[in-house]
N, C-alpha and C positions, 0 to 999 in steps of 0.2 A: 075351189077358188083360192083355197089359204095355201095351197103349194105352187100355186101360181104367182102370189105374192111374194112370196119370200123370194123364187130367184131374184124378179124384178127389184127388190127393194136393196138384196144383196150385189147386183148389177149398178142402181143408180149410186150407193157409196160407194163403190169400186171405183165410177167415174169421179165421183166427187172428191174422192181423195187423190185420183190421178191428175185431180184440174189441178190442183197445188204444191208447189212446190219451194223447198226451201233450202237457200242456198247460203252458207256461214260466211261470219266476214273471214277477209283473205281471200276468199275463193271466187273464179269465176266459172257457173255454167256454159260450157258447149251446147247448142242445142242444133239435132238432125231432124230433118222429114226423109224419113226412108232413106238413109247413109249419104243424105246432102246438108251439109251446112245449112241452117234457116239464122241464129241469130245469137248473140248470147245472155245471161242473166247474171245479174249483179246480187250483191249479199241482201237477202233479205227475203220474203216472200213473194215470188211470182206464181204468174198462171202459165198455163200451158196446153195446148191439145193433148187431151188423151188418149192413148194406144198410136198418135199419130207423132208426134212430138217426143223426141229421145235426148234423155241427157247422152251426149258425147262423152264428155270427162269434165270431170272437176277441176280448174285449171289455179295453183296456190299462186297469189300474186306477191306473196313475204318471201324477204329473203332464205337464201338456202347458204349454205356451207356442205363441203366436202375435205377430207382430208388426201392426199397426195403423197405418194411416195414415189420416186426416179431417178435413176442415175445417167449422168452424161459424161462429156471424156471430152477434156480441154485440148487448145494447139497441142501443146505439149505430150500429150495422148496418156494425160491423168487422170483417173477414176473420179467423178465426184458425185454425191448423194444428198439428194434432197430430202427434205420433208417440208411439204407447203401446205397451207389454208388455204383455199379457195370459199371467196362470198361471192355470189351474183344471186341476182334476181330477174324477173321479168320487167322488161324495159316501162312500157304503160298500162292503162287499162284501156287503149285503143282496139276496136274492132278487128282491124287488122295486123296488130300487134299478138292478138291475142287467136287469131286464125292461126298463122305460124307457130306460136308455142303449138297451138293442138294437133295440127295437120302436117308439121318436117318431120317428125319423129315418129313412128310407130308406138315407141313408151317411154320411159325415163332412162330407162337404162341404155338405150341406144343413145338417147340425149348424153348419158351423163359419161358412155364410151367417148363419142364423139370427143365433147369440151373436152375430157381428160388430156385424151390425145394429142388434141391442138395446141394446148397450154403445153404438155412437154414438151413437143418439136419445137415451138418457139423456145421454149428453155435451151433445148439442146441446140440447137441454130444458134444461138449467143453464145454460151460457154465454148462452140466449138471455136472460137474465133479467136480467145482468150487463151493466157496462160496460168496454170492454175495458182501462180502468184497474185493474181489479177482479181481470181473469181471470189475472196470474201470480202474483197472492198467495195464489193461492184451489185451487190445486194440488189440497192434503188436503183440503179442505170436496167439492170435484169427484169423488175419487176415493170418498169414504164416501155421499156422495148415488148414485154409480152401484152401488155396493153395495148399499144400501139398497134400490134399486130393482130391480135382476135377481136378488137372492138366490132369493127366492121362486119368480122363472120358470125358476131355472137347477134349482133343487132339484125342480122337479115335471120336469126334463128326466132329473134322475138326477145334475147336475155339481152342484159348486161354484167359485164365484169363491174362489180364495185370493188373489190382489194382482193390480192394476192401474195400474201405474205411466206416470205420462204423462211420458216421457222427454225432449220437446220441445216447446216450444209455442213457435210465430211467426205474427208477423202480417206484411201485405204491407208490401215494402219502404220504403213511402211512409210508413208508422205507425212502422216501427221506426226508421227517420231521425229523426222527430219526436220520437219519444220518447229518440231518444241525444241530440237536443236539450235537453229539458225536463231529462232526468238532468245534463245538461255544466252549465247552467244552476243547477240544484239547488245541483252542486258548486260553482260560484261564487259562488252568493248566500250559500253555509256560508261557505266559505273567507275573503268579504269580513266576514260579520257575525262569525269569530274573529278577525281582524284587526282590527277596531276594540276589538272587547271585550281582545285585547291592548294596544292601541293606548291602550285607555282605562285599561288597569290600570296601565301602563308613566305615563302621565300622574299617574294619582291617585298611583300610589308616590312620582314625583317632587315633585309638590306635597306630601305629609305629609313628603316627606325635607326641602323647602326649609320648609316651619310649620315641623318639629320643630327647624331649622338657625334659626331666626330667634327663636324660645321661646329656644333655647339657648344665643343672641347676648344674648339680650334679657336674660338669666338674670344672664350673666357681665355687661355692662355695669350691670345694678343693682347689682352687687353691689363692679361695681369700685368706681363711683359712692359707692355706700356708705363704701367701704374709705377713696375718697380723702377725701369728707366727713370722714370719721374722722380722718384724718392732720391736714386742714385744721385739724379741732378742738382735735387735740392740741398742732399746732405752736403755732395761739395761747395754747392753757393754759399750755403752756412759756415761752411766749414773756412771755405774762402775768406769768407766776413768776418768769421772768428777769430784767421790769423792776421787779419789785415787792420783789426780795431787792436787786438794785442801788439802789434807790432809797432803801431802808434803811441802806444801808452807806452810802452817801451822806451821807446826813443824820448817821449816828454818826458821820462824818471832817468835820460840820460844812462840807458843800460840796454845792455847789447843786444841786440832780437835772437841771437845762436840760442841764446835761454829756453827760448818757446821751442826750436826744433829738440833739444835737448830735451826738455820735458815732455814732448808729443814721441817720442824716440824710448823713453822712459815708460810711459803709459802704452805703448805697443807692447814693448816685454810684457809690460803686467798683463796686459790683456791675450797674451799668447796664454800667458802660465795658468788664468783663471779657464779659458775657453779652449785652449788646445785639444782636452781629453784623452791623455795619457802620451800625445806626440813628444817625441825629442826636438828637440829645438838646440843648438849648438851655437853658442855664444863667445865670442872672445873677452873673456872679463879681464884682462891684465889690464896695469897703465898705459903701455903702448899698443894697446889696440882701443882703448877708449879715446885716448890722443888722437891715433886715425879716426876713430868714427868723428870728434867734434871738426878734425881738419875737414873732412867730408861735409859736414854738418855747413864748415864755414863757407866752404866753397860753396854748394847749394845755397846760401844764404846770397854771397856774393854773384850769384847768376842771378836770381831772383832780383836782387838788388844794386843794378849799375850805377845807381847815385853814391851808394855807398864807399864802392869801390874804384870809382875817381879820387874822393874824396881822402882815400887811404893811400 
């Protein structure tokens, strides 16, 4: 009877451990009746038929990431190479969300053939349309047209595209030389056209400094100009005044006004011979050319003075 017991008691934990089962977070149970879908089970501890009731697969509900490597070839029929991230995950934890993850695929690796694939030909469907001047500005335009386009085949798979980041793009060595070319170039045709528009503001500032310098030259010279006119004018009002009070006192001491040109006449020489600076000056000193000078002298008096010379 005790070898009787032990299968039997060995048999009911078999069952007992088979009624139990436990399933991790993240993950969701498949469960078969004899290679038919029956239901699924969520993270934690559930029951189950045993010998009758089969886990299918463990189905991970966290995101995933893959890395990507592919080349395509623009209008222009240029090489170019990717290197991308791919994240997606499974869309819900919906029954029938979760039927399609388990039952389109055979396993993950046809899965993850599949997306690979799709994701590229949409890659390359876009670059082919482009010129490879085009394709590194065009990053996010590349990345929402691949979305655009697998959303739909990913969601009838069960997944979602969350982000697709194209981490790298080159092209063959021969493109990217040229084009550090055209960029070197770039920089120096910029570099040259600030250098003049420097070149040319440092010029126009100096021309408005040297107008504004020449206005301001020109300013001061009118005005010395003026000033001296002015003097000029006063000196002879003065000088006027001087000979026209002397000329009156003159005349009330009853003595000839030729006196004052003679001595203004006088004080010229002097003022040659003190100021001249080493000039010659040529002078008639005899009697008869001082006779001419005062007959001169008289005459000019006698113009100046037509009272006078009624009178005489």
């Amino acid at each position: 009877m005790q070898y009787i017991y032990i299968p039997v008691v060995l048999i009911t934990i078999t069952i007992i451990l088979g009624l139990f089962v436990t399933v991790q977070q993240g993950n969701i149970a498949v469960i078969t009746i004899f290679g038919k879908y029956r239901r699924i089970l969520t993270p934690g501890l559930s029951v189950k038929i045993p010998f009758i009731e089969k886990i299918y697969k463990k189905i991970s509900i966290q995101n995933r990431s893959v890395e990507l490597e592919f080349q395509a070839t623009t209008l222009d029929q240029a090489n170019v190479y990717f290197k991308a991230m791919l994240l997606y995950a499974v869309v819900d934890h919906h029954e029938e969300t979760i039927k399609n993850v388990a039952f389109k695929f055979i396993d993950d690796k046809n899965l993850m053939q599949a997306l690979i694939r799709t994701i590229e030909g949409s890659i390359r469907g876009f670059v082919a349309t482009k010129k490879q001047s085009e394709v590194l500005s065009l990053r996010n335009e590349i990345v929402g047209d691949v979305k655009e386009q697998i959303d739909q085949s990913l969601e009838s798979w069960g997944y979602h595209l969350i982000d697709l980041q194209l981490n790298d793009i080159t092209f063959d060595e021969a493109i990217m030389r040229s084009m550090s070319q055209v960029v070197a170039s770039n920089n120096l045709k910029a570099a040259a056209e600030n250098e003049g528009q420097a070149l040319l503001i440092t010029k126009t500032k100096a021309a408005e400094a040297d107008g504004n310098a020449t206005k301001i030259a020109a300013e001061a010279e009118r005005l010395a100009a003026q000033l001296r006119g002015q003097g000029v004018a006063l000196f002879r009002e003065e000088v006027a005044k001087g000979m026209s009070q002397a000329a009156k006192e003159m005349e009330q001491a009853n003595l000839d006004t030729s006196v004052i040109l003679f001595s203004m006449w006088t004080e010229a020489i002097k003022n040659f011979a003190e100021y001249g600076k080493g000039n010659v000056i040529f002078l008639d000193g005899s009697s008869e050319g001082m006779q001419q000078t005062m007959k001169q002298m008289m005459a000019m008096s006698t113009l100046m003075d037509p009272k006078k010379d009624k009178s005489q």
